[in-house]
N, C-alpha and C positions, 0 to 999 in steps of 0.2 A: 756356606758349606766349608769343611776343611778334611785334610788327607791326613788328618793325625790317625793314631792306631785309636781302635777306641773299645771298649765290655761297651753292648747296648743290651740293657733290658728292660724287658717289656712288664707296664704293669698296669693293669686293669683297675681303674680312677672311678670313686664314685663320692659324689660331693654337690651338698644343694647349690652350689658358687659354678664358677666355670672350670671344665674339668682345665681346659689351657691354661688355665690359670695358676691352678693346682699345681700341673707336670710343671709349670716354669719354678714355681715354689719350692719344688721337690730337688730339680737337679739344681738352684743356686744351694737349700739348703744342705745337701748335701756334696757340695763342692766347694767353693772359694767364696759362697755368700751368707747371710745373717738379716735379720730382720730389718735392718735399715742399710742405705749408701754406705761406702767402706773409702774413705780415702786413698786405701792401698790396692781397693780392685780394678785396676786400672782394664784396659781395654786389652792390653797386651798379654797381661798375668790369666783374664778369664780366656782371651782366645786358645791359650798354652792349655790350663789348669781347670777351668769352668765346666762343670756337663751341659747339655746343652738338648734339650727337647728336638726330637729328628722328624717324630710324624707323631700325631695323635687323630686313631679310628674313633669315629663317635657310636655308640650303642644306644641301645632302646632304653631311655627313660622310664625311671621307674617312682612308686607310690611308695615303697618300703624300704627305707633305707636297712643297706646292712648293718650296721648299728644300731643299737637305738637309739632314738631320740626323743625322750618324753617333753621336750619342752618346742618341740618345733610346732611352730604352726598347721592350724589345720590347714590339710591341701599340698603342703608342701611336696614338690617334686624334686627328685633327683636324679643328676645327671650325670651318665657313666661314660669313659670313654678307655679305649687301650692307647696308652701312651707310651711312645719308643722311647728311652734317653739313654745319650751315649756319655759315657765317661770315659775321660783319657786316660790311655792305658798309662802315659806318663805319671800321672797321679794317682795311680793305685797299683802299679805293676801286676807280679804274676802273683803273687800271695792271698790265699785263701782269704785268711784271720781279715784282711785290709778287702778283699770284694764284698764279706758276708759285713762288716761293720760299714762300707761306705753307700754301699749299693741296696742292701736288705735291710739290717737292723733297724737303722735310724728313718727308715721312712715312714715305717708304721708310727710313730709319733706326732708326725705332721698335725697341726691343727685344721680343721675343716672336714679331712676327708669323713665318711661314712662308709666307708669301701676302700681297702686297697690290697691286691693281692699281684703277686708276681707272677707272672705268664709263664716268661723264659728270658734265658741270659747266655745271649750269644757272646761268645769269646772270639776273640783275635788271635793267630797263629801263635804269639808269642806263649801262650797259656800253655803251650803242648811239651812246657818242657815237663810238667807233671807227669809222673809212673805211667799213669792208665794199669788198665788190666795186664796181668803177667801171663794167664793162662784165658780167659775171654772163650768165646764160644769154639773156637777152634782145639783149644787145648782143654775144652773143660770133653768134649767131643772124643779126643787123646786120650784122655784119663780112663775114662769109663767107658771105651772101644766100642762106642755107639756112632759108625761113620755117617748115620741119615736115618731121620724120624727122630720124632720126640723121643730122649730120654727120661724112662719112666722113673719117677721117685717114690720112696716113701719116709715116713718119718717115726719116732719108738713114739711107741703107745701103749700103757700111758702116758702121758709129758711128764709127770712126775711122780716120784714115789721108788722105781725099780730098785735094785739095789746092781751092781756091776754086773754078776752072773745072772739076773734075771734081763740085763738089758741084751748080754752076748745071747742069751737062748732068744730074743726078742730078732734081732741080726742076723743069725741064723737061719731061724724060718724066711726071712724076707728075700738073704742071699739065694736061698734054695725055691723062692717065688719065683726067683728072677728076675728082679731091678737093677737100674743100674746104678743104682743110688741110694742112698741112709742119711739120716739128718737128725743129731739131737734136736729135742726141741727147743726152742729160742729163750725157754727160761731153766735148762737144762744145763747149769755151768761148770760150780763146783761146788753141789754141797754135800753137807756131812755123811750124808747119808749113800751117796755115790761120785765121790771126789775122782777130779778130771783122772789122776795116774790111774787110779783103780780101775777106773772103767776103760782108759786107753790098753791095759792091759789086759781087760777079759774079751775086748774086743777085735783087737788085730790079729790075735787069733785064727778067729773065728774068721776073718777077710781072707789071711793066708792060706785056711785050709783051701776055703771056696774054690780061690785062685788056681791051686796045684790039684785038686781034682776034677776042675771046669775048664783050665783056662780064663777064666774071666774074674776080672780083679772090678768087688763093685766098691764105687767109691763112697767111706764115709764122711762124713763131716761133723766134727767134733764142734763144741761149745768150749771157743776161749776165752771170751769176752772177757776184760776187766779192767777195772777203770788204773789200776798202777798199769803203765805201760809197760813195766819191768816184768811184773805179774805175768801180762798177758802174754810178753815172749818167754816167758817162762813154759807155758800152758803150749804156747807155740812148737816149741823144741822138743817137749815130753813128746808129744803128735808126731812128728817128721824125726824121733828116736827112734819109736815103733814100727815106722814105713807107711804112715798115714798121710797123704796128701791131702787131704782140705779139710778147712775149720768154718765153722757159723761166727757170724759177726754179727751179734747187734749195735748197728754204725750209730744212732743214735746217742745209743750209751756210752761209746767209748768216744765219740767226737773226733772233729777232723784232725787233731795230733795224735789222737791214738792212732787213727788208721794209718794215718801217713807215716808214722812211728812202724806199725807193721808193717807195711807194705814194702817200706827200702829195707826188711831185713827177712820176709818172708818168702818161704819153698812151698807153701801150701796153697791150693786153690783158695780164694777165699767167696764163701758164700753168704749175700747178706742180710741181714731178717732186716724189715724198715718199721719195728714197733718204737711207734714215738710218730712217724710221719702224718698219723693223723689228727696229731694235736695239733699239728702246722698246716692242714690243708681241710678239716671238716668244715667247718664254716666258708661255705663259696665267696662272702665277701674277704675273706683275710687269710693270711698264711700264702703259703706258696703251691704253686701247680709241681705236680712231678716231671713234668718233662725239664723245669727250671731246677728243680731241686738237687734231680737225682746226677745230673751232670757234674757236681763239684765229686760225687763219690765215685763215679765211673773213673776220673780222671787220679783220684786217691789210690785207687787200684783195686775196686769192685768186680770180681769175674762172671759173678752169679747173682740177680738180683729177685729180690719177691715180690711180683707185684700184685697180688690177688687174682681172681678168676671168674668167669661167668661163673652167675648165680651162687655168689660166695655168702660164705656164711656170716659174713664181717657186713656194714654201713656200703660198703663201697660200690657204686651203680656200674653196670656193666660198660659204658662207655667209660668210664674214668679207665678199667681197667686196661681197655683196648688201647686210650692212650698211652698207658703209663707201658704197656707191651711194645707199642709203635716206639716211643721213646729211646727202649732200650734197645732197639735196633738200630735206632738212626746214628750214623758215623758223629761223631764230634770233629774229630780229625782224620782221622781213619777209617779202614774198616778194622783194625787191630783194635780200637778202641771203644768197639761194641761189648754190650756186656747180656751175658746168657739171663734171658725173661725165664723165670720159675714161676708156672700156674701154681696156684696154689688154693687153699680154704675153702674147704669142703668140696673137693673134688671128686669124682668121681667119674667113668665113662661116661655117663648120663649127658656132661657138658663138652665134651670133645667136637660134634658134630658143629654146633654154634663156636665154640674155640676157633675150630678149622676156619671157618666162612667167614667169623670177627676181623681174623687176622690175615684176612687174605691169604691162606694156605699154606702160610708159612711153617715152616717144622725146625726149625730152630728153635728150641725150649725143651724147658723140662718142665713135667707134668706129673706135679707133687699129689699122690694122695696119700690119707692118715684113714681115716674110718674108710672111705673109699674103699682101701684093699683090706684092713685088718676088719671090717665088721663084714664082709663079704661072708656070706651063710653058706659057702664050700669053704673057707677059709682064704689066707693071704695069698696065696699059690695061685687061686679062684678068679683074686679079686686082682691079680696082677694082668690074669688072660683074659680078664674084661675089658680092664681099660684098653692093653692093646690089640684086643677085636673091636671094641668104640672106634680106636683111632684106623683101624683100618677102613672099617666104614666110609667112616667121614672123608677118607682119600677116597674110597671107591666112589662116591655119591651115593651112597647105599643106607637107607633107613636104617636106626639102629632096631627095630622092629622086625626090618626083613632079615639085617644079617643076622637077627638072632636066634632065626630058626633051625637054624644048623651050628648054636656056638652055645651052648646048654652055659657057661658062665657069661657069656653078656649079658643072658633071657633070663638067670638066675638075679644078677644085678638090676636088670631093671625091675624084676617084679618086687626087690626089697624096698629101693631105694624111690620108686615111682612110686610104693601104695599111700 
């Protein structure tokens, strides 16, 4: 054992060989070792510098490797296990680029495995000298003067096509629903046909007037994304010119110097799309779990994140989602360092009640719908006071059935959206 600082991450081993075997393979190769004896790896240098395999869970052996392997023997078994390995913080410090290259990248290379996917990757105090969220659920809470319950979202629809004045009449209606929330859509940035200024400008507006008639200022979220990071604070600045506080990030796209690029210079909430995550997580044998993933972007400075929803319209099974919801609850260091879970794809009241009960009752999120409210058959106004008679429901213990004998748009929603 030793009292160094240490990144341990966990990573799910599958290999016809021994998985201990493996992990040991994994953290020389990935630390201060190489295929054969090294003269210079003295006892001293690995005890300082070395990772070093901390525990390995064994799992239930399996007949199919996640890989293929057309040349293995018939019969062949393989054998899975969760392996902890801790690497010295000395040898990788606090820096991203050096965790994702010493700890992630290079292990999916290993020869042998048939299997190997990252779990999670606990961090050491020192890590916390990162951003984190600037605004996080308490300021995202602030923003859009929703002090308790889900805040309801929605997003323009169509995702493509509108032109600036067809999107502010789009804003409009949905202000006048009564959300507390707007969101271009994630492939919604800057093109020709609706460029970022043009539309910040038929759109704030349109927030303003809300605001000095209602009182209530609903928050939208513009699409900055771009891959020149000069670009993107450009797109930045236009937004927080017009009195717009938060933008949509597709973190993927822009990668971790863009964000971290944005984040020491940004005023805006930032909210985050994660298309791309599931090129890194669809295959259960390979890529990474969300709770391991999503951590490096919390800590970038993530306020708001998307992690899909019961009965979504995406690949993604309802436990995954429940995880990746627990996730973005759990402190890393804080509780300041939580980041707001956005239900999202293809929502609708219909899944509020199973939300509620997933999540162990928690109301901290938002609760993103697109056709959900805009295809509702009273209209968006309709489909906004469905979802929150769903969600009242679902606090009451109250079928959405019963409560909807007295809520004419719940009863209206379920009979679309159920037939």
């Amino acid at each position: 054992m030793t009292d160094r600082a240490e990144i341990r991450v966990t990573y799910r081993i599958e290999t016809a060989g021994h998985p201990e075997a493996m992990a040991a393979k994994i953290a020389a190769d990935q630390s201060t070792g190489t295929f054969t004896d090294l003269p210079g790896e003295t006892a001293a240098l690995k005890a300082r510098y070395a990772a070093r395999v901390i525990s390995l869970t064994p799992l239930p052996v399996t007949e199919t490797p996640g890989f293929p392997q057309p040349d293995a023997p018939a019969g062949t078994r393989y054998n899975r296990a969760d392996a902890v390995i801790g690497y010295p913080l000395e040898a990788v410090g606090t820096d991203i680029a050096a965790l994702m290259t010493i700890a992630v990248g290079g292990v999916f290379a290993a020869r042998g495995l048939t299997g190997i996917r990252v779990m999670d990757i606990d961090l050491p105090p020192e890590w916390a000298c990162h951003p984190g969220p600037q605004f996080g659920i308490e300021g995202s809470r602030r923003l859009m003067g929703v002090a308790r319950g889900p805040m309801i979202a929605s997003i323009i629809k169509p995702s493509l096509g509108l032109s600036p004045e067809d999107t502010a009449a789009v804003v409009r209606t949905l202000c006048a629903a009564g959300v507390d929330f707007i969101k271009d859509d994630e492939k919604l940035m800057s093109p020709a046909y609706s460029p970022l200024a043009a539309r910040v400008a038929a759109i704030m507006p349109v927030i303003r007037d809300h605001e000095q008639r209602t009182g209530k200022r609903v928050m939208y979220a513009f699409g900055i994304s771009a891959a020149d990071p000069d670009e993107m604070m450009r797109n930045h600045d236009c937004v927080l010119a017009a009195g717009g506080n938060a933008a949509v990030i597709n973190i993927n796209s822009i990668g971790y110097g863009g964000m971290s690029f944005l984040r020491r210079r940004s005023a805006l909430c930032l909210h985050a799309h994660r298309n791309g995550w599931d090129i890194l997580t669809r295959h259960p044998a390979l890529g990474l779990e969300f709770r391991a993933w999503h951590k490096i972007w919390r800590l970038l400075g993530v306020d708001q994140f998307q992690v899909n929803g019961i009965a979504a319209k995406y690949w993604e099974p309802d436990d995954s989602f429940v995880r990746s919801f627990d996730a973005c609850l759990t402190p890393i260091f804080s509780e300041a360092d939580r980041a707001l879970p956005v239900v999202c794809s293809g929502q609708w009241g219909g899944q509020a009640p199973e939300t509620f009960a997933r999540t162990g009752g928690r109301l901290d999120l938002m609760y993103l719908g697109g056709g959900g409210i805009h295809g509702h058959p009273g209209g968006p106004a309709d489909g906004v006071r469905a979802i929150r008679q769903a969600w009242a429901a679902a606090e009451a213990g109250v079928t959405l059935d019963d409560y909807a004998r007295d809520h004419p748009e719940l009863a209206a929603s379920l009979a679309k959206f159920l037939k």
